[in-house]
C-alpha positions in Angstrom: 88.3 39.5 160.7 89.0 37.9 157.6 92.7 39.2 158.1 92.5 37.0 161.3 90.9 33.7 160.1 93.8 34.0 157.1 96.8 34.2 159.7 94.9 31.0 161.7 94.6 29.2 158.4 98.2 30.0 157.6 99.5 29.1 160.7 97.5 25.8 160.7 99.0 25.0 157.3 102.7 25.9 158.3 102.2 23.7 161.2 101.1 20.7 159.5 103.7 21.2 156.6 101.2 22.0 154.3 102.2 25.5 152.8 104.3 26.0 149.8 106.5 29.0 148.7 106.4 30.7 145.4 110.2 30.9 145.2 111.3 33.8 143.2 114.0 36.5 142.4 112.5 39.8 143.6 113.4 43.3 144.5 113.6 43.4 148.4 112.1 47.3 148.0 109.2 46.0 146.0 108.1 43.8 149.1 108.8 46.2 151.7 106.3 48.6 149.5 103.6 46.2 149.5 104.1 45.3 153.3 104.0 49.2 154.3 100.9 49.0 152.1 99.4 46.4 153.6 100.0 48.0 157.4 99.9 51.7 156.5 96.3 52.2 157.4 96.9 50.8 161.5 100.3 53.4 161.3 98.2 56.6 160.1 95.3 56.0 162.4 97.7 55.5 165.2 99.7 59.1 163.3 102.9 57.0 163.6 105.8 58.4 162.2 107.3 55.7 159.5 111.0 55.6 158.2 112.2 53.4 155.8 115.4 52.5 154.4 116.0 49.9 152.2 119.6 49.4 151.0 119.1 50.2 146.7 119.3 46.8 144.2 119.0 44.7 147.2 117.6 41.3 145.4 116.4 37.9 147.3 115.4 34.6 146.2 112.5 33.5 148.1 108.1 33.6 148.5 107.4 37.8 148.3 104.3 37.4 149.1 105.4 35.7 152.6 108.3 37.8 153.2 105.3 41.3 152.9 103.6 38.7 155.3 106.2 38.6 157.4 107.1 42.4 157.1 103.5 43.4 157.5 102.8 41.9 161.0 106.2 43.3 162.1 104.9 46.8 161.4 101.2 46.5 162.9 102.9 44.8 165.7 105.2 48.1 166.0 102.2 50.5 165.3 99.7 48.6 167.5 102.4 48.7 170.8 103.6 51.9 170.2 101.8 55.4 171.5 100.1 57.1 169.1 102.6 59.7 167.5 105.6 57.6 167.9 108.0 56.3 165.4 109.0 53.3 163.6 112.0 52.3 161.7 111.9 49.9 158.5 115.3 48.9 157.3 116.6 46.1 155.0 120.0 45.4 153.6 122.8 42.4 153.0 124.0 41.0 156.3 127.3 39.5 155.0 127.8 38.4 151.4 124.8 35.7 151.7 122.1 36.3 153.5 119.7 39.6 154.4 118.3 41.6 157.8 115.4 43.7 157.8 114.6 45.0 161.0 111.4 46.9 162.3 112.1 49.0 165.5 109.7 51.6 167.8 109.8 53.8 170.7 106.7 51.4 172.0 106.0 49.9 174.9 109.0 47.4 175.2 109.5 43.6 176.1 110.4 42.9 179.9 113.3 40.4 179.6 111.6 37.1 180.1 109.1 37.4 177.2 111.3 37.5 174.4 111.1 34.4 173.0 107.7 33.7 174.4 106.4 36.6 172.2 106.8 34.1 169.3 104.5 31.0 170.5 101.0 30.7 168.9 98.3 33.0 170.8 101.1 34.3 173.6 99.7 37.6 174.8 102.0 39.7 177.8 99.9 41.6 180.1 97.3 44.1 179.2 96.4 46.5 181.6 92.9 48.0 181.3 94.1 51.2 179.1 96.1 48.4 176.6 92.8 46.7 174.9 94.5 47.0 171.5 96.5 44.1 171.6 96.4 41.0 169.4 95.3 37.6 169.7 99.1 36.1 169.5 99.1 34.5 166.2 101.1 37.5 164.4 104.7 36.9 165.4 104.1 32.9 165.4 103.6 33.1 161.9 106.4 35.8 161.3 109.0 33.0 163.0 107.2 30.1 161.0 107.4 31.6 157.6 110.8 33.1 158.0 112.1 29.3 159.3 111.0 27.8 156.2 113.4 30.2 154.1 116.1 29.3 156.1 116.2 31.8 158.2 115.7 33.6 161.8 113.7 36.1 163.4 114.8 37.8 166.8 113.3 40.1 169.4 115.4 42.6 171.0 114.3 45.0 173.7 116.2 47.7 176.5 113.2 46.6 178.6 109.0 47.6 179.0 108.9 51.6 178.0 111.8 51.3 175.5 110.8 50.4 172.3 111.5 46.7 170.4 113.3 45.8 167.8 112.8 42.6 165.6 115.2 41.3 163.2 114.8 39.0 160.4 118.2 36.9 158.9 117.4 35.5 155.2 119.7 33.4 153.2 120.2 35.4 149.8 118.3 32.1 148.8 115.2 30.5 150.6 116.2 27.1 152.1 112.8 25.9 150.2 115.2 27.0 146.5 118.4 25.4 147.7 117.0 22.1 148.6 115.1 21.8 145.6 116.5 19.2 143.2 118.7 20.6 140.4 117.2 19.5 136.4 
C-alpha cells in the first residue's frame, strides 16, 4: 500500500513538473542491484527464475534512485505477468558510444498487438480473466515512461503476441537530459 500511494504521488508530481533528479555519475550494476532488491521478494514468491547481465564498468550520469525505480517496476511487472516458475532476463549495456539499453524480458503472458503503447497510459489495465486477479492498478509502466522521458530518454514494449513473453527496453543518454540542460558555472 504505501508502495502504491508513493508511485500515485510520484506520478502526480512528474505530471505537474514538480519532481527533481539527483543527477549523478553512478555504476549502472549498483542500480540494477538495488532494483533486483527492491523486486526480488514478488520474483521468489512467484519461484521465477532471474538472469542478469549487466555489461562490467558500465557508468551513467543521471537520478539512481529513479533509474532502480524505473528498473524495479519493469521486473514486478515481468514477475507479476509471468507463470509462476518462469524466467526473466535483466540486461544492461552501451547502445552506441552515447547513450544506454537495459532491457527486462519474460516467457509471461504477452501483449496482443494493439496494447503496446496503451500499456504506458496512467491506470491502463488489458483484460483479466477471472484466474488473472494479480494484476496492477496501471500506474507502474506510466511512471517507468515518465521518469525515463525526463532523462532524455525512451522506453518501449515489444511483444511476439499474448502467450509469448514481453520485452521492454529502456534508451538513456550516457547523460540525463535534466545534466545537459543545466547551465554550465
Amino acid at each position: 500500500l504505501v508502495r502504491l500511494v508513493d508511485d500515485l504521488l510520484d506520478v502526480s508530481r512528474v505530471t505537474r513538473g514538480k519532481i527533481e533528479l539527483k543527477v549523478e555519475r553512478v555504476e549502472l550494476a549498483r542500480v540494477t542491484d538495488k532494483a533486483v532488491e527492491m523486486a526480488s521478494l514478488l520474483v521468489e514468491q512467484r519461484r521465477h527464475q532471474l538472469e542478469v547481465e549487466i555489461e562490467p564498468g558500465l557508468a551513467w550520469e543521471g537520478d539512481p534512485v529513479r533509474l532502480a525505480q524505473v528498473v524495479s517496476n519493469l521486473l514486478t511487472n515481468a514477475a507479476r505477468y509471468t507463470e509462476p516458475g518462469g524466467r526473466i532476463w535483466l540486461r544492461a549495456r552501451h547502445d552506441g558510444l552515447d547513450a544506454i539499453e537495459i532491457s527486462v524480458r519474460d516467457t509471461g503472458i504477452g501483449l496482443a498487438p494493439e496494447v503496446r503503447e496503451q500499456v504506458f497510459e496512467l491506470f491502463f489495465q488489458g483484460k483479466r480473466s477471472i484466474d488473472r486477479a494479480e494484476g496492477g492498478l496501471g500506474i507502474g509502466l506510466a511512471l517507468v515512461k515518465n521518469i525515463v522521458e525526463l532523462h532524455g530518454g525512451s522506453v518501449h514494449a515489444h511483444s511476439e503476441g499474448r502467450g509469448q513473453g514481453s520485452e521492454f527496453v529502456v534508451r538513456l543518454p550516457l547523460r540525463s537530459a535534466a545534466l545537459v540542460q543545466a547551465p554550465l558555472e
